[in-house]
N, C-alpha and C positions, 0 to 999 in steps of 0.2 A: 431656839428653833424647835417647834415641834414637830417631834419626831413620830406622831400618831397620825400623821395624813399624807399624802405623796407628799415627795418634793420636786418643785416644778426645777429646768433646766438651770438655771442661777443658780442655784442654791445646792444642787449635784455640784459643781461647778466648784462653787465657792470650798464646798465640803472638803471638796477632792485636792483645790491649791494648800488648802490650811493643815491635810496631811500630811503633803508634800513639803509644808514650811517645817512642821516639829519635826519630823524625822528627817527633815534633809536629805531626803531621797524623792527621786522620782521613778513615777513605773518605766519597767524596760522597753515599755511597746513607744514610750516618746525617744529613747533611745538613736532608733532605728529612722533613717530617712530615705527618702524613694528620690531617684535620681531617672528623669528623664532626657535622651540624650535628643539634642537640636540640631540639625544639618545644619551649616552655614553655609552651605554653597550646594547645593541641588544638580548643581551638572559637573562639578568638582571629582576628586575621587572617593567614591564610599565606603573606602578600604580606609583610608587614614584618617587614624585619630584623629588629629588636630582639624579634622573637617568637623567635628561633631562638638558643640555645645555644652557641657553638661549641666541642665537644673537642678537643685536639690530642691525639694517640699519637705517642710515638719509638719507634724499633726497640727491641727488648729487651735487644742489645747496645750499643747506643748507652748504654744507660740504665745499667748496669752498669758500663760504662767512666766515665759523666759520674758516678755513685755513689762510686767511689776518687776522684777528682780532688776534691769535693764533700766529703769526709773528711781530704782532706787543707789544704783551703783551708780549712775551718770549725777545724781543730786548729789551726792556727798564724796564725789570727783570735783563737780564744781566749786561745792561750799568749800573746799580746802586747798583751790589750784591747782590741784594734780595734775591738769593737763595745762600742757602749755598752750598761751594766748594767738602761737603759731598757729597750731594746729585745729583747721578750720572744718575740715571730716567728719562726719558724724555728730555735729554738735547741732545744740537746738535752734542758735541763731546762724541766719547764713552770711559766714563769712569770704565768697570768692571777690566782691566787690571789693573788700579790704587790702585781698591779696592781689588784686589788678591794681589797684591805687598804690600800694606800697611799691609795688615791682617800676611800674609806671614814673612814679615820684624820684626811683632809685634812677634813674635812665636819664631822666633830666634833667636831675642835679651832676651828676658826672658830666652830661655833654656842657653844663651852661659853667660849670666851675673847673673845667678840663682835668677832670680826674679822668683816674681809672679805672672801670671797671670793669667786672668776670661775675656771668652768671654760668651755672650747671644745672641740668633739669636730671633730676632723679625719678628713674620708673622701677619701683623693688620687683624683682619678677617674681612672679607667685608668692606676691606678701602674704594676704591673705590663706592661701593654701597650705605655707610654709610653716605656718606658727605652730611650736610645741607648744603641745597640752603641760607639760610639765612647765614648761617654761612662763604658760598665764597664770600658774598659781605661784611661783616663784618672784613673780613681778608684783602681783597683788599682792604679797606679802610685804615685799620691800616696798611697796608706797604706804603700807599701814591700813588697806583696806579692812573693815571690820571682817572678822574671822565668819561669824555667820555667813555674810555674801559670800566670802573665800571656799566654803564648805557647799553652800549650795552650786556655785558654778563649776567647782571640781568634782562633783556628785556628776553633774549635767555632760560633762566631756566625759567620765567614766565609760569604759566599754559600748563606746559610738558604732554603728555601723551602720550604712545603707546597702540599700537595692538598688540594683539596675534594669529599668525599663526599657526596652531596646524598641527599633523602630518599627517591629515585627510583632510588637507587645510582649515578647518573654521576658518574664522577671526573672532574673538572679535572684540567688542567694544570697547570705546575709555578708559583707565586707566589710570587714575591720577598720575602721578608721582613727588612725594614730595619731594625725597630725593635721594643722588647722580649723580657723574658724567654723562653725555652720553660719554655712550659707542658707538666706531667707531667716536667719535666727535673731528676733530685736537686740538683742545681748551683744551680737558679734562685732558690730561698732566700736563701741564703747569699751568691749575686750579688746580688741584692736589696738585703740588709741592708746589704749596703757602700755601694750607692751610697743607700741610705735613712740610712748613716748619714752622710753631707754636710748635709741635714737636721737631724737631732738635733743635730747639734754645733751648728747653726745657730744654736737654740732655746737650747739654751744659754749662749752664747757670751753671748747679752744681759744685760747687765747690769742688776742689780733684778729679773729675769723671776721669776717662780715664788713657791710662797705657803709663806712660813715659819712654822714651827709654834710658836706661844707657848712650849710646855715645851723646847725643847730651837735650836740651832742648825744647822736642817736645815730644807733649801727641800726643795718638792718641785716640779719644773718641767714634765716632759714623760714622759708613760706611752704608749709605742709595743707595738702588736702588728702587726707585721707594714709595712699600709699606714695602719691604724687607728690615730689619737692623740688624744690628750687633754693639753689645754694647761691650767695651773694656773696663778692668780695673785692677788697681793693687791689690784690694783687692773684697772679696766678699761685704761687708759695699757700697764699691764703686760703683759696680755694681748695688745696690739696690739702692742707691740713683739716678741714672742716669735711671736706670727704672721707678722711680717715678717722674720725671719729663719729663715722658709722659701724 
């Protein structure tokens, strides 16, 4: 690069990611994210929380930067299986099709070979919001994530805070945020799926779990989107035990 003439915005840009790769840091102003709150209901009450939305926005460099990291931690999740072939969330091909024909296939093989079956539909409440910070580098370690990505996304969750935009336009002050993904952040997926997938192995791990199909030697146990699942099995016993290792 020569550094004797401006440098046009790419190249500010590019300068700016590749400091942020050697020192594994990033500045504190992508930190910080602005939380605009949404009415959900306009004639409802504007007193209570649960009437209001909340968006978060990252900087549009931040989001760029977390985009390569996010491509590179999803490549070498896939090259090595780390996520299970359940879980159909945030991955690059879209699997809901899969998981309607599996569930579908499961329903009528049971009625046409009078088995049994038991499905449970799981909704995690506040998956997403829930997840410790401590706990996505604790999980990346145990899958063997390479240490660099481990250090930059623990850099990234580092002393998190947003603003509050209210519908008045005042901004808050800065709030500490302790716990959970960033939301709107390419990254948050795919941290996700990792530690959702502690989880699915759960679910599987159990022995007997999952309802096997008369024609062939193939269980089906656990159909994940996201924070969304769905539990399969040949008895209720079954079901409860696959529940429990959650």
């Amino acid at each position: 690069m020569d550094f004797g003439r401006p440098m046009i915005h790419g190249e500010k840009s590019s300068l700016g990611f590749e400091i942020c790769r050697t020192s594994r840091r990033v500045p504190d102003q992508w930190r910080t994210s602005r939380i605009t709150l949404i009415c959900k209901n306009p004639d409802g009450d504007l007193d209570e929380v649960s009437n209001w939305r909340p968006i978060s926005v990252c900087r549009t460099l931040y989001k760029i930067y977390a985009a390569v990291l996010a491509r590179s931690l999803q490549a070498w999740a896939l090259e090595r299986g780390v996520i299970s072939p359940e879980q159909k969330g945030f991955m690059p091909t879209e699997g809901t099709c899969e998981h309607v024909f599996m569930l579908d296939t499961s329903l009528v093989d049971s009625k046409s070979a009078k088995n049994n079956i038991y499905v449970a539909w799981l909704d995690i409440n506040n998956a997403f919001g829930s997840v410790q910070h401590e706990c996505i580098q604790v999980v990346m370690r145990a899958f063997g994530v390479p240490s660099y990505l481990v250090e930059y996304i623990a850099d990234i969750y580092a002393r998190n805070t947003t603003v509050v935009r209210t519908a008045g336009g005042v901004v808050t002050g800065e709030i500490p945020v302790c716990k959970g993904v960033r939301q709107g952040c390419p990254l948050s997926g795919i941290v996700f799926n990792l530690v959702a997938e502690v989880l699915v192995r759960g679910v599987k791990a159990v022995h007997n779990a999952g309802y096997k199909f008369s024609c062939a030697d193939v269980f089906a146990q656990v159909l994940m989107y996201a924070d969304d699942g769905c539990l399969l099995a040949s008895s209720l016993l079954s079901t409860t035990g696959a529940a429990s290792g959650l």
